[in-house]
C-alpha positions in Angstrom: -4.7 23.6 -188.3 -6.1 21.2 -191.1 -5.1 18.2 -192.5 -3.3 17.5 -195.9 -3.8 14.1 -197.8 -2.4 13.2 -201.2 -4.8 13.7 -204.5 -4.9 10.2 -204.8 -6.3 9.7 -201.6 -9.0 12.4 -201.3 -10.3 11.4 -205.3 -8.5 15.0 -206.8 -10.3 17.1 -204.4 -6.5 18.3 -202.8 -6.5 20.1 -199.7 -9.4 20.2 -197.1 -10.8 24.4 -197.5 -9.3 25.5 -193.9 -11.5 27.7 -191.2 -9.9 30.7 -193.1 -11.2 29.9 -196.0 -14.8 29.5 -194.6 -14.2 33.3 -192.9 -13.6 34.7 -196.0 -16.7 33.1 -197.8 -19.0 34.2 -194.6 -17.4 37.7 -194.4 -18.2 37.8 -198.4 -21.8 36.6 -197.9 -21.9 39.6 -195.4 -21.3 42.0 -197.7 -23.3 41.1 -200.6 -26.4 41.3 -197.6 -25.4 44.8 -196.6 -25.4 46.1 -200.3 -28.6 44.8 -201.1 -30.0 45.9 -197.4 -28.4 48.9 -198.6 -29.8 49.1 -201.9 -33.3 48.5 -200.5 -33.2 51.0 -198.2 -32.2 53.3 -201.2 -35.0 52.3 -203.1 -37.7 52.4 -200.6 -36.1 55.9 -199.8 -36.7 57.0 -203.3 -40.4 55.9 -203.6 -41.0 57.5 -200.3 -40.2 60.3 -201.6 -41.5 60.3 -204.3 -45.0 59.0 -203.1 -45.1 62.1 -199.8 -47.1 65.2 -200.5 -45.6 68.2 -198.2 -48.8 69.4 -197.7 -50.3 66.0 -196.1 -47.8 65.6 -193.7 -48.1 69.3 -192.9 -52.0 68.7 -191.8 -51.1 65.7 -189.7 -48.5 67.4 -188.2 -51.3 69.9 -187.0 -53.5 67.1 -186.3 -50.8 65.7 -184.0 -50.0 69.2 -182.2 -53.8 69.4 -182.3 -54.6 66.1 -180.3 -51.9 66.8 -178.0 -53.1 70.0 -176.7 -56.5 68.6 -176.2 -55.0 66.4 -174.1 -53.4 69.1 -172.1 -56.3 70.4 -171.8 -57.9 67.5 -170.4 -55.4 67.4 -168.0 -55.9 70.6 -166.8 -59.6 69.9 -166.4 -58.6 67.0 -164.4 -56.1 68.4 -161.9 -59.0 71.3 -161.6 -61.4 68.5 -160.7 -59.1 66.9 -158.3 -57.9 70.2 -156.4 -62.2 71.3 -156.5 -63.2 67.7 -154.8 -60.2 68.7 -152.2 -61.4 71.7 -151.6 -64.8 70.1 -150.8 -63.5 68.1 -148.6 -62.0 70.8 -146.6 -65.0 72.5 -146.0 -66.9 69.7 -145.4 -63.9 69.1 -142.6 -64.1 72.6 -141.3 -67.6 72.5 -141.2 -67.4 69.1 -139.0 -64.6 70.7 -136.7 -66.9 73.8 -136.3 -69.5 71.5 -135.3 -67.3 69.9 -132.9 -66.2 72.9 -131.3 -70.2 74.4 -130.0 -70.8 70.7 -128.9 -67.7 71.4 -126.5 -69.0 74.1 -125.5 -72.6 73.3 -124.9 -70.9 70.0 -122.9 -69.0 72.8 -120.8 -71.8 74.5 -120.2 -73.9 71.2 -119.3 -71.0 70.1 -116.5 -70.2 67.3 -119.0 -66.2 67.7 -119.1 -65.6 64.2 -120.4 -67.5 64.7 -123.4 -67.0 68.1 -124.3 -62.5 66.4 -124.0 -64.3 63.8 -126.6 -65.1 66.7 -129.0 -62.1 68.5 -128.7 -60.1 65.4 -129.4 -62.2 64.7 -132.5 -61.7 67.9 -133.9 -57.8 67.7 -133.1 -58.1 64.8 -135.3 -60.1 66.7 -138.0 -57.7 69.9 -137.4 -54.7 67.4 -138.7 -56.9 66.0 -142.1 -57.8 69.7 -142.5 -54.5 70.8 -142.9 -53.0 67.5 -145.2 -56.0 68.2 -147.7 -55.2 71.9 -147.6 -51.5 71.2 -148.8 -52.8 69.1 -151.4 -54.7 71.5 -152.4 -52.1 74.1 -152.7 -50.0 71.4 -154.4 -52.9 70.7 -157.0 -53.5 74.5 -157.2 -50.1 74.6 -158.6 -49.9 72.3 -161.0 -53.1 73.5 -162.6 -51.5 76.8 -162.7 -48.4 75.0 -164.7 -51.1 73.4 -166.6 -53.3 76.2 -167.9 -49.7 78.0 -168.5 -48.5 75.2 -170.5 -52.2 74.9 -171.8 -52.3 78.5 -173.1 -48.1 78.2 -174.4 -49.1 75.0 -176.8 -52.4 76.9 -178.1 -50.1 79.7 -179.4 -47.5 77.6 -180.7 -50.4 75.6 -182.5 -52.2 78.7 -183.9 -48.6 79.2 -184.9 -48.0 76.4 -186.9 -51.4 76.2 -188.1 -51.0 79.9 -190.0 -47.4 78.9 -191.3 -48.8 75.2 -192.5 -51.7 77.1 -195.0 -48.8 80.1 -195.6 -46.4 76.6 -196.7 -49.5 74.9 -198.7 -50.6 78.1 -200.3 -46.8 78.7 -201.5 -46.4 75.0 -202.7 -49.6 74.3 -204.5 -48.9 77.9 -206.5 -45.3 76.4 -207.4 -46.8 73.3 -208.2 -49.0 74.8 -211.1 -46.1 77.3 -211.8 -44.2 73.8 -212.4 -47.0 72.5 -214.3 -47.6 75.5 -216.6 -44.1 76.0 -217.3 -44.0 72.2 -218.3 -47.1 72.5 -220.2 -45.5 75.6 -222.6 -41.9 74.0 -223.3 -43.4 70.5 -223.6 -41.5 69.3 -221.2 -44.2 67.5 -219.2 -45.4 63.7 -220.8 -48.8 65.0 -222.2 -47.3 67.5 -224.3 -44.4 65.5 -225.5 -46.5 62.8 -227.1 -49.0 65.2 -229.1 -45.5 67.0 -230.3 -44.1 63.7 -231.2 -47.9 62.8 -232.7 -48.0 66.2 -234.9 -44.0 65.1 -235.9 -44.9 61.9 -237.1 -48.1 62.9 -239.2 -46.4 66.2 -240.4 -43.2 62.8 -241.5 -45.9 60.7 -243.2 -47.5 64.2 -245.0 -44.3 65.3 -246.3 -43.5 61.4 -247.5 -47.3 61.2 -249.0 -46.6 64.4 -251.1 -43.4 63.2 -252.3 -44.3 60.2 -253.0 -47.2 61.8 -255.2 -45.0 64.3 -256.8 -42.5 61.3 -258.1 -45.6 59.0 -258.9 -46.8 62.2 -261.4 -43.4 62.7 -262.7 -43.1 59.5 -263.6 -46.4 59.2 -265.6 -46.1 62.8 -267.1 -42.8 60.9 -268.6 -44.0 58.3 -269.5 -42.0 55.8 -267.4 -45.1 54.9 -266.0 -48.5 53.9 -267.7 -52.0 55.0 -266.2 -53.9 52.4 -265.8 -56.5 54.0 -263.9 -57.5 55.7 -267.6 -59.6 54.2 -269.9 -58.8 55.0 -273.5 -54.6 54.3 -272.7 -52.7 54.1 -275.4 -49.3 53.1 -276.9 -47.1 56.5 -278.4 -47.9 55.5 -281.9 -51.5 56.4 -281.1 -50.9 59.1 -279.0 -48.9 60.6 -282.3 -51.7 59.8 -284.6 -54.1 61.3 -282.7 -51.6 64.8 -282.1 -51.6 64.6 -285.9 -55.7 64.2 -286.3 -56.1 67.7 -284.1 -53.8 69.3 -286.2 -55.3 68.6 -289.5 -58.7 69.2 -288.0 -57.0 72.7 -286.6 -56.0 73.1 -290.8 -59.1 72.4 -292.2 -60.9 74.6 -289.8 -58.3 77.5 -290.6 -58.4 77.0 -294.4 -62.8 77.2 -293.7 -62.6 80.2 -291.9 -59.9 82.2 -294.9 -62.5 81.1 -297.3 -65.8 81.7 -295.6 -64.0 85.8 -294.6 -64.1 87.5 -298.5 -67.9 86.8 -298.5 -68.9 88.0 -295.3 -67.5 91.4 -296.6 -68.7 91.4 -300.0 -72.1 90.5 -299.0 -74.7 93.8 -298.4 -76.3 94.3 -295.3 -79.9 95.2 -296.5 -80.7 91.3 -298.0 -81.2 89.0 -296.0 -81.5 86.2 -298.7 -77.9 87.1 -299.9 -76.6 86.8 -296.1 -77.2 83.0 -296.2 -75.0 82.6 -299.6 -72.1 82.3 -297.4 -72.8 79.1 -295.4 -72.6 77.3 -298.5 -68.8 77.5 -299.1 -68.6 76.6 -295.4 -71.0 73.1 -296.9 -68.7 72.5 -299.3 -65.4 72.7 -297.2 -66.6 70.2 -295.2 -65.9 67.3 -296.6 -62.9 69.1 -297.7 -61.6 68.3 -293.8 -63.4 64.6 -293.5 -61.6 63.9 -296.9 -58.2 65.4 -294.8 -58.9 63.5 -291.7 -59.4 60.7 -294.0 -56.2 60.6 -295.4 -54.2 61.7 -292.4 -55.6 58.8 -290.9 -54.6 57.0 -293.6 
């Protein structure tokens, strides 16, 4: 049960939160700590996984199988060394009771009843340890049996396991490089996808440089854009006077040549003096085609 007060008289807080309420907010508090228990365990899981190498816990596996039958082992050497000091004892017993026995008899022999009753009762006594220590040592005799049985049944299962554990290592380090290899030739490993994505981007920014070149040369070759790299850049009217300077010059060197051909033919072969007669209309031509350029420039 809880209490109700008016708004006024609780400041407009209303209703007291009832034991309900707080069982619900506990039971949600619960839940939000089992998912992220839960999400934690997830996590760790993963990067446990991810972080265990079959093959390592494959050798300590071994190494475990390994120390445990060493320890077998020891056992048996124990039990062996128990039943062997038993068995010591047993003949150090008989050898006592043995001993007993002629010192009854040289008593007997002596008249000394008493004594040789003293020996006899000694070696009843000895008789009785003789035959508690001979059914331990049947007892331990057994259980070093069991032993060097188990002994010899954990050594086979460990030889076993040792020859499946390299068969399993062998087969998993030869799938790893498979893996690897595989990865390496469809680029699918990290190495190999950034040197692709490397030779994409230069082979991007080659392709853009040529372009870029290719527009740049259009644009010059148009004359959209001026070279300012050359020295002797000029406006079109220049460029036009200078077209029309190499033709004239291309004129006047035609119009030398059609007047410097009749006397190369007229002209005998035998005198020299009369083969030099022709360079002089080529003289006077001359300033024939500065007197051109001059008034083509002009």
């Amino acid at each position: 049960m809880y209490a109700r007060f008016p708004s006024s008289a609780l400041g407009g807080l209303g209703r007291l939160r009832s034991p309900d309420d707080f069982e619900k907010g506990d039971r949600h508090l619960m839940s939000i700590a089992k998912r992220i228990s839960l999400i934690f365990r997830a996590k760790a899981n993963k990067a446990l996984d991810a972080a265990e190498d079959p093959r390592e816990t494959l050798d300590y596996s071994y190494q475990r199988q390994v120390e445990m039958l060493a320890k077998v082992r020891r056992g048996v050497a124990d039990v062996a060394t128990s039943r062997k000091r038993v068995e010591l004892q047993v003949n150090q017993l008989s050898i006592q009771s043995q001993k007993l026995t002629d010192q009854a008899q040289k008593a007997i022999s002596m008249g000394r009843e008493d004594l040789a009753r003293e020996a006899l009762t000694r070696k009843s006594a000895l008789t009785g340890q003789m035959s508690d220590l001979q059914a331990q040592q049947a007892q331990l005799h057994g259980e070093e049996e069991k032993l060097t049985l188990a002994s010899q049944r954990l050594a086979a299962k460990v030889e076993s396991f040792r020859t499946r554990k390299e068969t399993i290592k062998a087969t998993y380090t030869a799938a790893e490089a498979q893996t690897r290899i595989n990865e390496a030739f469809s680029g699918i490993s990290e190495e190999m996808g950034d040197v692709g994505m490397a030779v994409q981007r230069a082979e991007d920014k080659t392709a853009q440089m040529q372009a870029r070149a290719g527009a740049i040369d259009e644009l010059i070759a148009s004359g959209a854009l001026e070279d300012s790299s050359s020295l002797g850049a000029s406006d079109d009217i220049g460029k036009e006077l200078d077209s029309m300077s190499s033709q004239a010059d291309i004129e006047a060197e035609l119009a030398a040549l059609k007047g410097s051909a009749p006397a190369a033919v007229e002209a005998p072969a035998e005198t020299p003096a009369v083969e030099a007669a022709p360079a002089a209309p080529a003289a006077e031509t001359a300033p024939v085609s500065e007197t051109a350029q001059t008034e083509t420039k002009s």
